[in-house]
C-alpha positions as CSV (number, residue, x, y, z in Angstrom):
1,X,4.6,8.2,-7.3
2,X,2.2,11.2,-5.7
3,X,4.6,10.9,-2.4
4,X,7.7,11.5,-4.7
5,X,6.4,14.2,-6.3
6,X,5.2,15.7,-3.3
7,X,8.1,15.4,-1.4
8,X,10.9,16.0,-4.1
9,X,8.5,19.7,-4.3
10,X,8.2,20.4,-1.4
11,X,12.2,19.7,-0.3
12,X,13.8,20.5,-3.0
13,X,11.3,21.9,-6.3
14,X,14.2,22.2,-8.9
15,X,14.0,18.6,-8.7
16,X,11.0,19.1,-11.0
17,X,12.9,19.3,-13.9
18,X,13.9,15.6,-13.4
19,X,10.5,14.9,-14.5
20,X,11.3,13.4,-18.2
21,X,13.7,11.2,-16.3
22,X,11.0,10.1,-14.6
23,X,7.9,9.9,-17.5
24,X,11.0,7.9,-18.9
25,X,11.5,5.3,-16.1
26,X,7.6,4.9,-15.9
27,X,7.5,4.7,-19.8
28,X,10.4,2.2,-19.4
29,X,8.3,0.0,-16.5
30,X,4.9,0.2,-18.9
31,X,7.1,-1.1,-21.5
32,X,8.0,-4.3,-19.3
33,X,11.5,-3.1,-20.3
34,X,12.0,-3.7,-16.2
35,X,9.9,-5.0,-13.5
36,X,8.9,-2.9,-10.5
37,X,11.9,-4.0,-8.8
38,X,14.3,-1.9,-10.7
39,X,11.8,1.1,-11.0
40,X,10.7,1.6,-7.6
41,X,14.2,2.4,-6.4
42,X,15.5,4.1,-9.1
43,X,12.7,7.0,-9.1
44,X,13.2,6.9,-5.2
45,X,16.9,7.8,-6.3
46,X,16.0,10.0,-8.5
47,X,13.5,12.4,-6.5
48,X,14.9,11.7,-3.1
49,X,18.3,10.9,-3.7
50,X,20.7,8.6,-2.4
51,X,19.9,8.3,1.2
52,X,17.1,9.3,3.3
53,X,17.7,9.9,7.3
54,X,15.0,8.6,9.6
55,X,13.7,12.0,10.7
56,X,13.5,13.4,7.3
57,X,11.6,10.2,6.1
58,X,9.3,11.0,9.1
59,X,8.5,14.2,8.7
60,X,7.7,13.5,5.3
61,X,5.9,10.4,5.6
62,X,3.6,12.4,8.8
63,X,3.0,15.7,6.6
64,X,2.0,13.5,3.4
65,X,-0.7,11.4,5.5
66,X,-1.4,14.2,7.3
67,X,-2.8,15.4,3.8
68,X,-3.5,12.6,2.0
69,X,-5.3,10.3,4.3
70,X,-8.6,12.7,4.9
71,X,-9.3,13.2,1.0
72,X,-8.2,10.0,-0.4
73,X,-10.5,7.5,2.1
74,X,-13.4,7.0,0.7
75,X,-16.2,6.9,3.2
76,X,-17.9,3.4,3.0
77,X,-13.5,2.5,3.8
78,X,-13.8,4.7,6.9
79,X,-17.4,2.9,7.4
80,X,-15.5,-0.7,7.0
81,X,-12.3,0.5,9.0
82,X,-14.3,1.0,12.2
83,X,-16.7,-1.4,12.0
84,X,-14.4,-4.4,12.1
85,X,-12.2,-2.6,14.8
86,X,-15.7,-2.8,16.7
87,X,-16.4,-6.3,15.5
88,X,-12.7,-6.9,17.3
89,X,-10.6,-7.3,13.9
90,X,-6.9,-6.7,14.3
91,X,-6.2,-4.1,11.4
92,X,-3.4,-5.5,8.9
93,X,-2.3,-3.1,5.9
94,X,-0.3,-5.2,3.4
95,X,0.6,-2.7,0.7
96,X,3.7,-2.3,-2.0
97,X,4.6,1.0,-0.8
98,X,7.7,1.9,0.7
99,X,8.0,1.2,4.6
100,X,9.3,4.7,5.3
101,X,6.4,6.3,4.4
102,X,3.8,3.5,4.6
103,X,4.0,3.3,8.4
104,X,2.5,7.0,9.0
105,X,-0.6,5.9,6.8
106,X,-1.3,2.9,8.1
107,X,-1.1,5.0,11.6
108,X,-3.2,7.5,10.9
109,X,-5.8,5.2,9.7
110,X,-5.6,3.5,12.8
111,X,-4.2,0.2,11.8
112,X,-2.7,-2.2,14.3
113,X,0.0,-3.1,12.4
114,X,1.4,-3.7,8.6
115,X,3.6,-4.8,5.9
116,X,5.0,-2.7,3.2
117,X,7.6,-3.3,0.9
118,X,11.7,-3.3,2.6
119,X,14.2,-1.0,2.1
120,X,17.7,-1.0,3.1
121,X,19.5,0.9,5.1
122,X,23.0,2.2,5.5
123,X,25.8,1.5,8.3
124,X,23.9,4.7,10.3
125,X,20.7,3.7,9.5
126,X,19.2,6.3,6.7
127,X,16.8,4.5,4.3
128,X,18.3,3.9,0.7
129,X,16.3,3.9,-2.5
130,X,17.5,0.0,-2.8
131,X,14.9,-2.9,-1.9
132,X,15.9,-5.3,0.8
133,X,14.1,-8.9,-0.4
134,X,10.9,-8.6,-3.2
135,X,8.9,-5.8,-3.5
136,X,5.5,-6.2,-1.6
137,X,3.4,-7.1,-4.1
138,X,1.5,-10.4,-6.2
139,X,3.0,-13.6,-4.4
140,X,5.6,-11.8,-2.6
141,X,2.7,-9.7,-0.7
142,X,0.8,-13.1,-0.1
143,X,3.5,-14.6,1.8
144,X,4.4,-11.4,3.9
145,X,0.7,-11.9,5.0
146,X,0.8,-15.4,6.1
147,X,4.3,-14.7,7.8
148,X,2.6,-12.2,9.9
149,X,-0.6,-14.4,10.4
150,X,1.9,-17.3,11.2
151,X,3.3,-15.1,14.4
152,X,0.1,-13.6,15.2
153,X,-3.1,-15.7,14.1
154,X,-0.9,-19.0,14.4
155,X,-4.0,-20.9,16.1
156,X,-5.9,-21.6,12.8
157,X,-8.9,-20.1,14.3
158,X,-8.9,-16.5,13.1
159,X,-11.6,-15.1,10.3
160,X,-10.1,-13.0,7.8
161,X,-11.4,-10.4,6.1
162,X,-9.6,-8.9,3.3
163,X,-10.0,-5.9,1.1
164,X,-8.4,-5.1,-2.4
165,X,-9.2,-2.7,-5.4
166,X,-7.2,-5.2,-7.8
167,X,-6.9,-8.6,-9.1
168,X,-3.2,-8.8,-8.2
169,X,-4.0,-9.5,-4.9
170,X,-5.6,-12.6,-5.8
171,X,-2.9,-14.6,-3.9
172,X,-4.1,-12.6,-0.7
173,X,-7.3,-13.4,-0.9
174,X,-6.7,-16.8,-0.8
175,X,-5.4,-17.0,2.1
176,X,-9.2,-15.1,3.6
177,X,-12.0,-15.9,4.8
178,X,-13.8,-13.4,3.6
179,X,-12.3,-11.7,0.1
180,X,-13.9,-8.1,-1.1
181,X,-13.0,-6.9,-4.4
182,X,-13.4,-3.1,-4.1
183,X,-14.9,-1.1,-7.0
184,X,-17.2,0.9,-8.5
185,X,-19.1,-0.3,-11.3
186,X,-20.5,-3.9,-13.1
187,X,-17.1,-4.4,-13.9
188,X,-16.0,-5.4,-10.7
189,X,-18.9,-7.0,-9.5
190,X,-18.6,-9.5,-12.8
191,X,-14.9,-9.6,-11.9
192,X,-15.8,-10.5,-7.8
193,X,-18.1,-13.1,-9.1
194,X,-15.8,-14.5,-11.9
195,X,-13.2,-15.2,-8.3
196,X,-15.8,-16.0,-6.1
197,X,-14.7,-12.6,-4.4
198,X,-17.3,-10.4,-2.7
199,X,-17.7,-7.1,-4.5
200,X,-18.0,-3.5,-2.6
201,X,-18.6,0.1,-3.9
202,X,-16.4,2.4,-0.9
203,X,-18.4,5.5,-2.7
204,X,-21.7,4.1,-1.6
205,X,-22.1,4.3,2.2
206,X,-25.7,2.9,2.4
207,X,-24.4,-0.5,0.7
208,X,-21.5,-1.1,3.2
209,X,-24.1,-0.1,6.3
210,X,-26.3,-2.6,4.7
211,X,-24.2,-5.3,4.7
């Protein structure tokens, strides 16, 4: 939702008096009126509009990471990020984000590669609002995982490490080695426990060096 409203202000700001519409879609989704499938592409419809070409969905997806990426990392994540690239980890982002603009985060955080929820795409290849397949998410992110593990950790050898900051992921974590509930607080170190999840503050930077 930030990279809508950032982008529907910054292209186009009289867009911001389609915010009600929006509160109302979101109201509508907390409601369980819909599921994420319908409300994902109908705010991308409504602050992006019907189509997006490839080079507008770049330079938006580069500027937003450009500013988002070095204040929303917390440190013991940067910390985690480059040790297992030194401990020789390939770097997977799984997330539920759209692919058009989840590719220049992953990229500027250095990941090798990722998986992010589908869109289509028309007969000249813009980006539509509409999914293609499940959004990334729950179950549907779990087996995008193991699809990509399937083609490039296919010898059964591989120790996975995986980090999440919510219990939806639970079906991701299964498929680890290693699973790290992120958090701060008792609340998600109960919660880690309660799974048999590791737990891991990314505000405290002396923890994840200690570890």
């Amino acid at each position: 939702t930030l990279f809508l409203l950032w982008a529907a202000w910054r292209e186009a700001p009289w867009r911001v008096l389609l915010l009600p519409a929006l509160a109302a879609l979101m109201i509508g989704y907390a409601l369980r009126l819909y599921g994420r499938d319908r409300f994902k592409p109908a705010a991308i419809r409504l602050m992006l509009g019907a189509t997006i070409s490839p080079a507008r969905a770049g330079t938006l997806a580069s500027d937003f990471a450009a500013w988002r990426v070095p204040r929303d990392v917390p440190p013991g994540a940067a910390k985690c990020i480059a040790r297992d690239r030194a401990e020789g980890y390939r770097l997977l982002m799984a997330t539920a984000a759209p692919e058009f603009y989840a590719h220049a985060i992953a990229k500027a955080l250095g990941f090798d590669s990722i998986v992010a929820s589908r869109h289509q795409r028309d007969a000249v290849g813009n980006w539509l609002p509409l999914l293609d397949g499940e959004n990334c998410y729950g179950e549907e992110k779990a087996r995008r995982v193991a699809e990509w593990l399937a083609t490039n950790a296919d010898d059964g050898a591989a120790h996975i490490r995986a980090y999440s900051d919510h219990v939806s992921d639970a079906p991701t974590f299964a498929l680890a080695s290693e699973a790290w509930l992120v958090g701060r607080g008792d609340k998600f170190v109960r919660l880690a426990a309660k799974h048999g999840w590791k737990s891991a503050d990314f505000e405290n930077v002396a923890a994840i060096e200690a570890r």
